[in-house]
C-alpha positions as CSV (number, residue, x, y, z in Angstrom):
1,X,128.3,127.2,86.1
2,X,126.7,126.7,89.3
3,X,126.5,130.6,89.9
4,X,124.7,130.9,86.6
5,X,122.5,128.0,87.1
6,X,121.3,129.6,91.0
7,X,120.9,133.4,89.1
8,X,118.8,131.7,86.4
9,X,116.5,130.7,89.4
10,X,115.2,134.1,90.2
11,X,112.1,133.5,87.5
12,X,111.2,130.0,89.1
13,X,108.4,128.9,91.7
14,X,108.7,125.7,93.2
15,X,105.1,124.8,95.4
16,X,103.8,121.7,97.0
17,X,100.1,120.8,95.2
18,X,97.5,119.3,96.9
19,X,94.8,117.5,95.1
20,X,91.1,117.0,97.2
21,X,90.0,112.6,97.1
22,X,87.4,111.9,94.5
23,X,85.6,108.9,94.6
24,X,88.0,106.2,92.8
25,X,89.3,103.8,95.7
26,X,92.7,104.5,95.2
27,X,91.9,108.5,95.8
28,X,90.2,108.7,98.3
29,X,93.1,109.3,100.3
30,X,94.0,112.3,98.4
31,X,97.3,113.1,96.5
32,X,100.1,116.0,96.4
33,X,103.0,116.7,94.0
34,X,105.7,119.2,93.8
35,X,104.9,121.7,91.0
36,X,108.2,123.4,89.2
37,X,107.4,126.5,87.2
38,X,109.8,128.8,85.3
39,X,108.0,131.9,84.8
40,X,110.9,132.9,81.6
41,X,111.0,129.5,79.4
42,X,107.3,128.9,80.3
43,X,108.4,125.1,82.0
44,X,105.6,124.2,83.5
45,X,106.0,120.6,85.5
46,X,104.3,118.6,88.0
47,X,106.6,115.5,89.8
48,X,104.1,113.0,91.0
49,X,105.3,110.4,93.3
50,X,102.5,108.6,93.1
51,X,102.8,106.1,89.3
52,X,101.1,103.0,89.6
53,X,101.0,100.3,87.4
54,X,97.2,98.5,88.3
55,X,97.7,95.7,85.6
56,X,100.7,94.5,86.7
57,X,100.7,91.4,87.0
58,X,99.5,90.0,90.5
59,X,99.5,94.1,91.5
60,X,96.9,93.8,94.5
61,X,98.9,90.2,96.0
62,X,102.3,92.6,95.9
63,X,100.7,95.6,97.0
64,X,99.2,93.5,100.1
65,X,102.5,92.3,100.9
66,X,104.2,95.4,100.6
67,X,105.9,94.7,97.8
68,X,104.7,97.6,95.6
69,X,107.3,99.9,93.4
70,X,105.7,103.3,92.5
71,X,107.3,105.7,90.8
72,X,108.1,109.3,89.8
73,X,106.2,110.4,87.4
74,X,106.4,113.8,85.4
75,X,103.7,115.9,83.6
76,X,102.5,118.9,81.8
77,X,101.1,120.9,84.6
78,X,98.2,121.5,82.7
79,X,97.5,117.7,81.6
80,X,97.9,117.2,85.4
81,X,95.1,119.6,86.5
82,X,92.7,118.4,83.5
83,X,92.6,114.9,84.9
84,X,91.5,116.7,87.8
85,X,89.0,118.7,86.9
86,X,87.5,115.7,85.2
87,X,86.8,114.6,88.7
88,X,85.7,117.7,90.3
89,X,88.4,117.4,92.5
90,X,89.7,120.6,94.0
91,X,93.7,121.3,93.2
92,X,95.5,124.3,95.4
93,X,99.0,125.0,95.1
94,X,101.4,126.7,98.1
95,X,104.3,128.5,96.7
96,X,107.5,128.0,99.0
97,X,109.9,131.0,100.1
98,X,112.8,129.4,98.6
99,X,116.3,130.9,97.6
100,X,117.7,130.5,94.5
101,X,120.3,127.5,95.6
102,X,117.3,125.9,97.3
103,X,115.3,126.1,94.4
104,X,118.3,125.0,92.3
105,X,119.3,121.8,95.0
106,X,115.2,120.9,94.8
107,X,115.1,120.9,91.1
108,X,118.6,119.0,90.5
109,X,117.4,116.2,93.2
110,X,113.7,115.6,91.3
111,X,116.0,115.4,87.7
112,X,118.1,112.9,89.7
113,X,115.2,111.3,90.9
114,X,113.9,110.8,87.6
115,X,116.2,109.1,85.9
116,X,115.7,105.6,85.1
117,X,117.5,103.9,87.6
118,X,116.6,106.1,90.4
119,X,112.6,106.9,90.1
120,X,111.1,103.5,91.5
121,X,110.8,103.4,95.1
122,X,109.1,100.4,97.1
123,X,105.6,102.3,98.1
124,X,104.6,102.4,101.7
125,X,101.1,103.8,102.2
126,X,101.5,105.2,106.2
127,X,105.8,106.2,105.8
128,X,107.0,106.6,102.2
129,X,104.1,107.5,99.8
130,X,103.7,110.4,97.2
131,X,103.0,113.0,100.0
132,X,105.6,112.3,102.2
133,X,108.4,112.5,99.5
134,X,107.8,115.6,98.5
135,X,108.0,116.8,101.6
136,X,111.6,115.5,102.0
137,X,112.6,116.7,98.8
138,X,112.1,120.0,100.2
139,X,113.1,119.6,103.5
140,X,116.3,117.4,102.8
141,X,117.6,120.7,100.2
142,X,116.5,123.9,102.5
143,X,119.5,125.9,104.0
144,X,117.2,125.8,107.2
145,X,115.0,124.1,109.8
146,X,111.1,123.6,109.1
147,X,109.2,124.4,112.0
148,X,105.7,122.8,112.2
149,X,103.5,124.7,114.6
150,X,102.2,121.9,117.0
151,X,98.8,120.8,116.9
152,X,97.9,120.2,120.5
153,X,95.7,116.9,121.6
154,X,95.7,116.4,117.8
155,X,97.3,112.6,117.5
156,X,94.5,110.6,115.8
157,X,95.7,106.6,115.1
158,X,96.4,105.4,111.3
159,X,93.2,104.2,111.7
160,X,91.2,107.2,112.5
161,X,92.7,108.6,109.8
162,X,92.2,106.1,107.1
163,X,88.4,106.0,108.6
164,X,87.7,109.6,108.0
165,X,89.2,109.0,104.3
166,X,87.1,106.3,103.9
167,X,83.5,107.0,105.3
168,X,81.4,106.5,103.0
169,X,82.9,103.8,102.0
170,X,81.6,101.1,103.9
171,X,83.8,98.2,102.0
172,X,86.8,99.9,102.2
173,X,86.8,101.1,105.6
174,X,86.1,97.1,106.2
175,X,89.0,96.1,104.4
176,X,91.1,98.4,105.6
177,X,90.2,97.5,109.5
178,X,90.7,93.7,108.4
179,X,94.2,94.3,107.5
180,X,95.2,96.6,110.1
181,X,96.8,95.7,113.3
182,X,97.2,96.9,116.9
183,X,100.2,99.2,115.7
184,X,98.0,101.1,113.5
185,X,95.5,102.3,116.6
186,X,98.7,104.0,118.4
187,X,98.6,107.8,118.7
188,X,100.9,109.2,115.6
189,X,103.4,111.8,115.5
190,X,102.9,115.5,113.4
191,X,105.1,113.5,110.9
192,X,103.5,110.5,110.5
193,X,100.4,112.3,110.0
194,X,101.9,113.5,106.8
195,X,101.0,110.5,104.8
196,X,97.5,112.0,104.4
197,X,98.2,115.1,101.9
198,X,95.5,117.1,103.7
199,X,97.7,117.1,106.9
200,X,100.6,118.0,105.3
201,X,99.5,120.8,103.5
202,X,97.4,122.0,106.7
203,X,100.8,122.1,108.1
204,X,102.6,123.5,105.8
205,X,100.6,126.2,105.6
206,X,101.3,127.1,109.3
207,X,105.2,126.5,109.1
208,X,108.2,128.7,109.4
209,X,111.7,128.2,108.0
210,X,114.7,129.4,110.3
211,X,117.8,130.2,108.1
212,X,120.6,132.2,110.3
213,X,118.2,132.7,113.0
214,X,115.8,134.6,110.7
215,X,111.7,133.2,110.7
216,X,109.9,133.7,107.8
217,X,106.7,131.9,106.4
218,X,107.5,128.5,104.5
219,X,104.5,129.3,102.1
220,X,105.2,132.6,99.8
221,X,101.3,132.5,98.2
222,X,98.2,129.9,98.0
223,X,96.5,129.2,94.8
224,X,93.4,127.2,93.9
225,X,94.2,125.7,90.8
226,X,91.2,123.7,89.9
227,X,88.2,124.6,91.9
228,X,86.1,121.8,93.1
229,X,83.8,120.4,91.0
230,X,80.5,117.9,90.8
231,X,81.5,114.3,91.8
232,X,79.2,111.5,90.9
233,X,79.1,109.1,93.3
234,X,78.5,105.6,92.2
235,X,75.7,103.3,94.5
236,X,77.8,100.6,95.6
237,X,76.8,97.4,97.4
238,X,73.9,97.5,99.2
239,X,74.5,96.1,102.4
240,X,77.1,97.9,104.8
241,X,79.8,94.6,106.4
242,X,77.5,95.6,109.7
243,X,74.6,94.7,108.0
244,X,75.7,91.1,106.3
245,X,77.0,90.3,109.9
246,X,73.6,90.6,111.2
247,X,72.0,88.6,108.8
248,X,74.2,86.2,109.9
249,X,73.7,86.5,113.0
250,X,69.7,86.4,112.3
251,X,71.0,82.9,110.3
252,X,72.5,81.5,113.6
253,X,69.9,82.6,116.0
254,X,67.4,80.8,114.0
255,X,69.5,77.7,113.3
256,X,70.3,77.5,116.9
257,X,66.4,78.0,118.2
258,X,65.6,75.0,115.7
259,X,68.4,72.9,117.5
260,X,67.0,73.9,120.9
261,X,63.9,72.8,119.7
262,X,64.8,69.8,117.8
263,X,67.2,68.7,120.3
264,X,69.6,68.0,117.3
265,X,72.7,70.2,116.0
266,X,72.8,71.2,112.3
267,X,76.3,70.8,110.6
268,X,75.7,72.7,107.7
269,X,75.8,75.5,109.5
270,X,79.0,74.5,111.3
271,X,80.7,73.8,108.1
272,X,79.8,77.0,106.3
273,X,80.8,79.2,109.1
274,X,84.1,77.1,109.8
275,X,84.7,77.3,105.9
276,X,84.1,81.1,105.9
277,X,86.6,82.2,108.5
278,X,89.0,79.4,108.0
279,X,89.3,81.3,104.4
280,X,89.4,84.3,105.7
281,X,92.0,83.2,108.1
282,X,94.3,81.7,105.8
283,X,94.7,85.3,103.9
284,X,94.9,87.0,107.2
285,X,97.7,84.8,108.1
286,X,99.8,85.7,105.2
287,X,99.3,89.2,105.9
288,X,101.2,88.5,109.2
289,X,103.7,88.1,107.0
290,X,103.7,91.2,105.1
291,X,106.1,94.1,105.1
292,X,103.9,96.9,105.6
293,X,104.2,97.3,109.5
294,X,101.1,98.2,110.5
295,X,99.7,94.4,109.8
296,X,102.4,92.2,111.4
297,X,100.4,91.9,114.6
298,X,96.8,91.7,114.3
299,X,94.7,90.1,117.0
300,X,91.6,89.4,114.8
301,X,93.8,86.4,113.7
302,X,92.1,85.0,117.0
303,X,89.0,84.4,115.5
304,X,89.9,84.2,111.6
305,X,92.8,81.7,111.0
306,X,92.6,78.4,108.9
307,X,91.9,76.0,112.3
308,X,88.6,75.6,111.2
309,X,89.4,74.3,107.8
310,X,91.7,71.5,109.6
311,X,88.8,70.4,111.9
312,X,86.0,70.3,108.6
313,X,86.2,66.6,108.2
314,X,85.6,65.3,112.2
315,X,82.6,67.7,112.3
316,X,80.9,67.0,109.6
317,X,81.0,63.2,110.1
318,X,79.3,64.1,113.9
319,X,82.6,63.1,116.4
320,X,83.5,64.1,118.9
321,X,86.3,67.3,118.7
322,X,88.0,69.5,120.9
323,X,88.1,72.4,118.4
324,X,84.6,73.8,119.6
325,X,86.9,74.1,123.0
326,X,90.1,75.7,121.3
327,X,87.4,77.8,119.7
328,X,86.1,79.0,122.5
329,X,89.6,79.9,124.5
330,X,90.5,81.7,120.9
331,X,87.0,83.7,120.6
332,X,87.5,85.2,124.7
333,X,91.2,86.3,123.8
334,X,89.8,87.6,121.2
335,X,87.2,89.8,123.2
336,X,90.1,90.7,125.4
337,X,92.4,92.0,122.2
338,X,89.4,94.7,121.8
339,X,91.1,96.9,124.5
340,X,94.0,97.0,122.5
341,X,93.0,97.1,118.7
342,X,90.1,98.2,116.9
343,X,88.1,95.5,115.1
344,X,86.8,95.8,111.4
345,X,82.5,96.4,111.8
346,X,80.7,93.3,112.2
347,X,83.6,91.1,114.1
348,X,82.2,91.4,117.3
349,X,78.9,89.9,116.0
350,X,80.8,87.2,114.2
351,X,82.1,86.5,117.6
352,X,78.6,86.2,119.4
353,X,77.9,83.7,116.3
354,X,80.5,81.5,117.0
355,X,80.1,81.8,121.0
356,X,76.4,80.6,120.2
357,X,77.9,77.4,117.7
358,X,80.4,76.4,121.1
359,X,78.0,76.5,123.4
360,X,75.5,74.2,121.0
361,X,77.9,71.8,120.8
362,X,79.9,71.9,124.0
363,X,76.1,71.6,125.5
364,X,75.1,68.9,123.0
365,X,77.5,66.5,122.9
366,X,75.6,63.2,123.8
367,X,73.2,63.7,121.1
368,X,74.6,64.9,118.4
369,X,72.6,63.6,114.8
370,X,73.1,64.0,111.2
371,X,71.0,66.6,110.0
């Protein structure tokens, strides 16, 4: 059976598909799929690791905490494409120089994956995500070695990498730096880099499989299946995260030239910024707790955490309070934690804001007033 099964083989292609970002959030990362086509019965398939259920409910808590299950998905190659080219996103396909057991090992392991009790897979965005399963599909099944030609002084950070996906996305790139911690600003390895579907199929396209000694190409043929197309980008909020953080600033410049002048100290402002990261703080917190492991240790927990929410009640009735001074210690560590991690835009201004509220009040002390 199996000897019949691998001659059967000789009329099918099996190629990794890329598809180019458009401009929904959740693309602009890119996608890939493994496309299985049998040139004889016309079978035309596309396995997409990439199934997500958005009203699920509580799906953005879980997928924070890195409790997302994606799952296989399979589709009409053409359906696949036409969703696509509704976007004007740009669809290539590389054919792999397979044998017919590979092909047949590849195809059995996708059916297997498929079946009901084996296609959900807890989603991990940088190390098990709907590019880099593919890959091991193929690379788990070939009777050979993939060789990646190495790209030297080419090992950008998670970070970079999610910031050239995002620019132009001023929110996103903000909320991406936010939850990100110091591990995701080391250097990466070629593999790791695979998360992106652009890297993968840039390397890809440069690799060589070594069966029996023997180098060949691992790509038989490229194809552009969908050619790009017109995207419509949609305006989104005016003001960039830089640009609300120097209206704040502006907000506490002025606030603190009034106290200078008044010889006074304004709470309101106090409480509003103490509200604002303490709320901050308390998600960031839990995100310590995640299982995605690029957030587990992120020094911009230094200056948003919940202390300032526990510290609300003594300020604002004008006592005395060693939190300005905790505050302070907290904000300079923070400083210092910019050698090793990469702040989201705008934190170092928020910084400079609360460095100007501790030195009001560690200044001000014997006349503090209700104002």
């Amino acid at each position: 059976m199996l000897a019949q099964d691998v001659s059967l083989m000789d009329s099918v292609e099996i190629g990794f598909v890329t598809c180019a970002p458009h401009e929904e959030i959740y693309s602009l990362y890119g996608h890939a799929g493994l496309r299985y086509h049998d040139l004889r019965t016309g079978e035309d398939l596309i396995f997409n690791y990439g199934i997500f259920h958005p009203n699920r409910k509580l799906f953005m808590w879980h997928f924070l905490m890195g409790h997302t299950d994606y799952e296989l998905g399979v589709a009409p190659t053409n359906a696949f494409l036409k969703y696509y080219e509704k976007w004007g996103s740009q669809v290539t396909e590389q054919v792999l120089r397979l044998t017919n057991e590979e092909k047949l090992l590849i195809f059995n392991a996708l059916r297997e994956n498929y079946l009901p009790q084996n296609r959900i897979y807890r989603y991990n965005i940088f190390f098990d995500n709907c590019s880099t399963r593919p890959r091991d599909i193929v690379t788990r099944h070939l009777k050979g070695q993939v060789e990646y030609a190495p790209r030297e002084g080419f090992s950008p950070s998670f970070r970079e990498m999610v910031r050239d996906c995002t620019y132009g996305h001023p929110w996103a790139t903000f909320g991406n730096d936010i939850l990100l911690g110091v591990r995701a600003d080391l250097p990466t390895t070629q593999a790791e880099q695979h998360f992106l579907p652009v890297n993968l199929h840039y390397d890809i396209d440069r690799a060589v499989v070594v069966r029996e000694g023997e180098r060949e190409p691992l790509v038989s043929e490229r194809r552009e299946l969908v050619p790009p197309g017109l995207q419509i980008i949609e305006p989104g909020f005016p003001l960039s995260p830089f640009a609300c953080s120097l209206i704040l600033l502006a907000l506490s410049m002025m606030v603190f030239t009034y106290e200078q002048m008044k010889k006074t100290v304004v709470r309101w402002f106090d409480l509003f910024l103490m509200t604002l990261m303490g709320l901050a703080g308390c998600f960031l917190v839990l995100m310590l707790f995640s299982e995605h492991p690029t957030t587990s240790t992120n020094l911009q927990v230094l200056l948003l955490n919940p202390l300032p929410l526990l510290f609300l009640w003594p300020v604002a009735r004008g006592r005395k309070t060693r939190f300005f001074l905790i505050q302070l210690i907290l904000t300079l560590l923070f400083l210092i934690g910019g050698i090793w991690q990469s702040y989201a835009e705008g934190m170092y201004v928020l910084a400079f804001c609360v460095l100007t509220r501790v030195f009001r009040h560690l200044t001000a002390s014997r006349y503090i007033t209700k104002v």
